[in-house]
N, C-alpha and C positions, 0 to 999 in steps of 0.2 A: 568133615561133613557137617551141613550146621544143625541147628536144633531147628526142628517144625516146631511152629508156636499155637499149640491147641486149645487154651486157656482163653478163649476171646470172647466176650460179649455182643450180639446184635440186637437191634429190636430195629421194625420197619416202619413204617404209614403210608398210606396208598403211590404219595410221589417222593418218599428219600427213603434212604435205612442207613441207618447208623450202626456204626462198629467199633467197638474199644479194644485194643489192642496192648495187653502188658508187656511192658518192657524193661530189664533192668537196666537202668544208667541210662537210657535212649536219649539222645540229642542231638540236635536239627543238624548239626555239622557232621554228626558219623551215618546218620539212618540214609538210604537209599528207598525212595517211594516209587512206584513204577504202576501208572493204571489207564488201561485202557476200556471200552464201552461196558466189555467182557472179559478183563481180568484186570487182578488185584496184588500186588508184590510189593512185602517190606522188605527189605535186604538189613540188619545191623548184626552184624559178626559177633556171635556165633549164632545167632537167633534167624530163620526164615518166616514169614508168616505169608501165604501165598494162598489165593480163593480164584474160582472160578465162576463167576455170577451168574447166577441163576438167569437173569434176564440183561440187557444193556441197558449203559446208564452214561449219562450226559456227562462225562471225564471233561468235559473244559471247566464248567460249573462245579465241578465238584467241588470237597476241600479236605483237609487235613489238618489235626491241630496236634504239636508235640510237647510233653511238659507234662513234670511231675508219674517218671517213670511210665507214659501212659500213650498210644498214640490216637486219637480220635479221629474217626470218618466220617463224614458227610455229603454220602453219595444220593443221587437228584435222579430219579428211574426218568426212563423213555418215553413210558406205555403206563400212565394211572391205574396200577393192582396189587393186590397183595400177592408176596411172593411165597413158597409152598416152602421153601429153603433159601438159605442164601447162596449153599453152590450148588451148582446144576450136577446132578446123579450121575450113576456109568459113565462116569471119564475114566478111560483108562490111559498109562502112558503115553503110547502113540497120539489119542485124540491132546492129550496135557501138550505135546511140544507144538503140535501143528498151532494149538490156539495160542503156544506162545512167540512163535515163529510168528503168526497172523499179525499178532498186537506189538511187536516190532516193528516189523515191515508197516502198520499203519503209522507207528508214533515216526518212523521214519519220513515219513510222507509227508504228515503234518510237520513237522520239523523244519523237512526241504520246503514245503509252501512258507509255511511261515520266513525263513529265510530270503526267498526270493520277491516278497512281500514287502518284507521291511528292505530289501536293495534295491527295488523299484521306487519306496518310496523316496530311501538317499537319492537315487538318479534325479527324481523328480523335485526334493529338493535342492538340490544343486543345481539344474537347469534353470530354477525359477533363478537361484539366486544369480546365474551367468546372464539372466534375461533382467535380473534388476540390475546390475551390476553396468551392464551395455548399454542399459537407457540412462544411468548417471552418467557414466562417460561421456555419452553423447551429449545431455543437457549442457556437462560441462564443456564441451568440444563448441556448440552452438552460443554457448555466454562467452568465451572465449575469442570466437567469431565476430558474436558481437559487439565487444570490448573492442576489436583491431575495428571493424568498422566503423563504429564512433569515434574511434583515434584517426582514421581515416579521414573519416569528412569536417572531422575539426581542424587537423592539419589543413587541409584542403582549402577550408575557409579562411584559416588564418595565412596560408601564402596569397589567396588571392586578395587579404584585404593590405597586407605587405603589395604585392602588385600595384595595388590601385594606389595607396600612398608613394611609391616609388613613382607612379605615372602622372599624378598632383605635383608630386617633388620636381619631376621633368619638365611639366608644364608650366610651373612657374619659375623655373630657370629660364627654358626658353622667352618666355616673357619678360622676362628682366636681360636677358641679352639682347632680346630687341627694343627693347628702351633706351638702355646704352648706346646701342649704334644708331635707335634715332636721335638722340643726342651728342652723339661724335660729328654725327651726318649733321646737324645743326651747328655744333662749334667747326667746323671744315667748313661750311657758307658761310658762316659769320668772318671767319678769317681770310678766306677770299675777298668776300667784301672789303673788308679791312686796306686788304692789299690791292686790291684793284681803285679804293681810293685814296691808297699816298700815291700809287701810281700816278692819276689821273693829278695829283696835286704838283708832282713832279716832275710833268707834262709841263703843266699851267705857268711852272714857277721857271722852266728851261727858256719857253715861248718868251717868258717875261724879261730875262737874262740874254736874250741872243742879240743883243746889240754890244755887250761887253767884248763880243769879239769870238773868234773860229776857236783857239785854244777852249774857251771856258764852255763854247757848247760841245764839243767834242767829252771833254770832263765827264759835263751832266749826262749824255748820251751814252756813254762808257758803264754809268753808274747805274744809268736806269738799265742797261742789257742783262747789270749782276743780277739786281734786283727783281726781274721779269720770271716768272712759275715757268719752267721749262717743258716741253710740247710733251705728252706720253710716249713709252717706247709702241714701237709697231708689233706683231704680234706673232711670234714665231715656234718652231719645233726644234728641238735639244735630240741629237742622237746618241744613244746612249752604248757603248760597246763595254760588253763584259771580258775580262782578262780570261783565258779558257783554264783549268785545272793542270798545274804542270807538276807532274809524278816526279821523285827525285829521280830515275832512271832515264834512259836518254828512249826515245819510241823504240825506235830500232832493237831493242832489249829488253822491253818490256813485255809483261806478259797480260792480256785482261782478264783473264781468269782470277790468275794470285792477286791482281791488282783487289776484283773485286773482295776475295776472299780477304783481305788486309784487312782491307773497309771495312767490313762484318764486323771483324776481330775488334778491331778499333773500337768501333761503335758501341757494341755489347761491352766493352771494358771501361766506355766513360759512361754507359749506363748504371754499371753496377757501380764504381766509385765515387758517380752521382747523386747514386740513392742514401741517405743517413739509416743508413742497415749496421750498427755496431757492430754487428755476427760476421760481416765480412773485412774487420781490420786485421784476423789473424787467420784469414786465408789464402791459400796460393793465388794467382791469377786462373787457373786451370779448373779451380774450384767453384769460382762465384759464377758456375752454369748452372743452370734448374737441372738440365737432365745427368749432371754429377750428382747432384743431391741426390735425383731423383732413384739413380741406382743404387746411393748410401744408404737413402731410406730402405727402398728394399731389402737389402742386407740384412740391416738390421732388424727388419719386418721377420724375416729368416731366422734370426738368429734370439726371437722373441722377446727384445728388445722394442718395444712398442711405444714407451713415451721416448725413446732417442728418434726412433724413426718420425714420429710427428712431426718435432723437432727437425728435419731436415726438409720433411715434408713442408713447413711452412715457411722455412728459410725460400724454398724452391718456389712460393706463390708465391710469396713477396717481390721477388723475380721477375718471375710472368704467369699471371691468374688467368690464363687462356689454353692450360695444357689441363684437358681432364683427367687423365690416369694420376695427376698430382692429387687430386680432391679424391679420387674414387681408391687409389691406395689408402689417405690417410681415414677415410671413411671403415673402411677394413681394420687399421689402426682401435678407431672408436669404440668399433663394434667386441676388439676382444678386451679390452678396459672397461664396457659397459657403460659410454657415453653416448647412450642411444640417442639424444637430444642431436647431436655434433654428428653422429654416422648419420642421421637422418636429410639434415642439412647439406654435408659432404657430398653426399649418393643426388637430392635433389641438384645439385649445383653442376654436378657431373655430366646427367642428365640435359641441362641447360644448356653445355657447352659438345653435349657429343648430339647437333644438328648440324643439316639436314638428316632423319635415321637415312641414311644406306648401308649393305651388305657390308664397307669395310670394317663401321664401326657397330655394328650387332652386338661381338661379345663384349665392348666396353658396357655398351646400353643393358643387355642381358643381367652382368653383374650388378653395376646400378641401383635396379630394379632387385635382384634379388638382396642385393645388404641393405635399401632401402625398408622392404617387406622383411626381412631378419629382426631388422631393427622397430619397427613396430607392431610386429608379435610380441618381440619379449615387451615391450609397453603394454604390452595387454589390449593393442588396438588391431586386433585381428580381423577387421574386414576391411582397413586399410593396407594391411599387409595381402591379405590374397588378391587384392586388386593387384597392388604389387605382382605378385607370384601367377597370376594371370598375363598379364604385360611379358614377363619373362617368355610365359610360354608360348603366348604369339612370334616370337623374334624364334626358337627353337621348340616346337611341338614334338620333337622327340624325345627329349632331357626326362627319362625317368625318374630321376632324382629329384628335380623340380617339380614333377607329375604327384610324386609320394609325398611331398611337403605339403602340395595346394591341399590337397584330400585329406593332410592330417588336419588344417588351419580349417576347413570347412567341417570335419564334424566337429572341433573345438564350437563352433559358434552354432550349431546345430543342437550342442549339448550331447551328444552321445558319446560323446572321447572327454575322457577327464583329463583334465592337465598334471602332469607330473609334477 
């Protein structure tokens, strides 16, 4: 049971009273202080010291000093008077617990306020900081912007002034080929001329010679026919017949089905041995198909094996970059290596290729959309992503799953849901 400590000193003044409190050994780490408006408790083992105040007294303000065996009060009253005691008379047991019960249940109150005081104001600071945090994003998202758009219009300028040099370059070719051929078209008259006067001299010189005799004009006559520019052809059309496609099979045995099915085969096997793809010199034939890979990759997508699966994944575009479940698996790929950059891309590029939306291709788009919006949450760009997760939900308004996501990523940006 402990000791009451009845050796205490007070003295008052109209607005505080002061109390000294002997203690042996007392220090700030072992003592237990406890006060409320209307009561007063020392707790240090074995020693109690416990008062019941005369009148209520201002317990936030108040103070305590510990040191040199001794504990000191400085209680701040309510009501400006002098007090007749410092504990209030006729307490008996019963009235003792009720007012310590009271001054519990208040310091409890105060306690809880204060509690939900100071977590309101963490809420409050953390909101701000989510609301500063979003407009640097954004800032940066818009310089970013505008970084690609002045890359934009200087590209721009610089193909069109390529353009306009390339169409200078044109036009002074064409210039100089028609200078040429007006000067071919000048050396062809000139040499006409030419020949139309040895002609004409060969003429003069036969005329001159035809008394030598029939032999010697027949000669000149002979010479001048070599010699004479021959008349132009007439001017006609060429028919042109194609040899038709002859299968090694005879008709009668053939079939056009497998025919065409050959053709395919064929086709696709000098497309792939055409392409300088290294990755296919140590494959089957049966192998260098997209949707072979395309099921590898899965596999191993399965078997959580996720840079193999890429890996197959990209063998299969290189292929043919027109299948979107190729881009929208390896986007999934990205997503659990946390290449959010590449998932984001992957899902856009998906998206690209799964038009016009109709009903067959929904859940391609649906998914899309949602590891798109996956993938810029965890970037921290959480109202591109509910855009996202919005989108999803138009294609399927019942997807509760997708419903409980939007509503977590909306109070995230709201500020009232803290991020994990």
């Amino acid at each position: 049971m402990p000791l009451q400590v009845s050796d205490y000193t007070w003295q008052q003044t109209k607005t505080a009273v002061f109390i000294s409190v002997p203690l042996r050994g007392v220090c700030v780490r072992d003592a237990d202080v406890f006060c409320t408006e209307n009561y007063l408790k020392v707790n240090f083992y074995p020693f109690l010291f416990e008062v019941f105040l005369y009148a209520p007294i201002d317990d936030e303000n108040s103070k305590a000093k510990i040191g040199n065996d001794t504990i000191a009060f400085t209680l701040y009253k309510k009501e400006v008077a002098m007090w007749e005691t410092l504990s209030v008379s006729g307490v008996d047991k019963e009235m003792m617990q009720r007012i310590r019960e009271k001054s519990i249940l208040q310091a409890q109150e105060r306690a809880k306020e204060a509690a939900e005081a100071k977590a309101a104001a963490r809420r409050e600071d953390q909101k701000y900081a989510l609301n500063v945090m979003m407009k640097i994003e954004e800032e940066e998202r818009k310089k970013i912007e505008d970084m690609k758009e002045n890359e934009r219009l200087k590209a721009t300028k610089e193909l069109e002034a390529w353009k306009e040099c390339q169409r200078k370059a044109e036009e002074q070719k064409r210039i100089q080929r028609e200078e040429k051929f007006c000067e071919q078209g000048k050396q062809t008259e000139e040499e006409r001329n030419k020949l139309k006067h040895k002609s004409l001299t060969r003429i003069a010189a036969s005329r001159n010679l035809a008394t030598k005799g029939r032999n010697s004009e027949n000669i000149f006559l002979e010479k001048l026919k070599q010699d004479s520019i021959p008349a132009p052809r007439s001017v006609g059309s060429i028919k042109i017949n194609f040899t038709p496609r002859v299968f090694p099979t005879a008709l009668r045995e053939s079939q056009v089905a497998e025919e065409e099915e050959w053709l395919h085969k064929q086709a696709e096997a000098r497309r792939a041995l055409n392409t300088d793809i290294p990755e296919l010199s140590d494959l089957k034939e049966e192998e260098k198909n997209p949707e072979w890979l395309k099921d590898k990759g899965n596999k191993l997508f399965a078997k959580e094996n996720y840079l193999a699966a890429i890996n197959a994944y990209n063998l299969a575009i290189r292929l043919n970059n027109k299948i979107p479940l190729l881009y929208l698996n390896r986007a999934a790929c990205h997503l659990k290596l946390k290449n959010l950059h590449k998932a984001i891309e992957d899902s856009s590029k998906a998206l690209e290729l799964l038009t016009p939306p109709v009903a067959d291709n929904a859940n391609g788009r649906m998914k899309a959309y949602i590891r798109r919006g996956t993938a810029f949450c965890q970037l921290e760009l959480y109202i591109e992503g509910l855009q996202d997760y919005e989108a999803a939900l138009k294609i399927d308004p019942s997807n509760k799953i997708v419903q409980n996501d939007a509503e977590k990523i909306r109070k995230i940006i709201q500020g009232t849901e803290l991020k994990s």
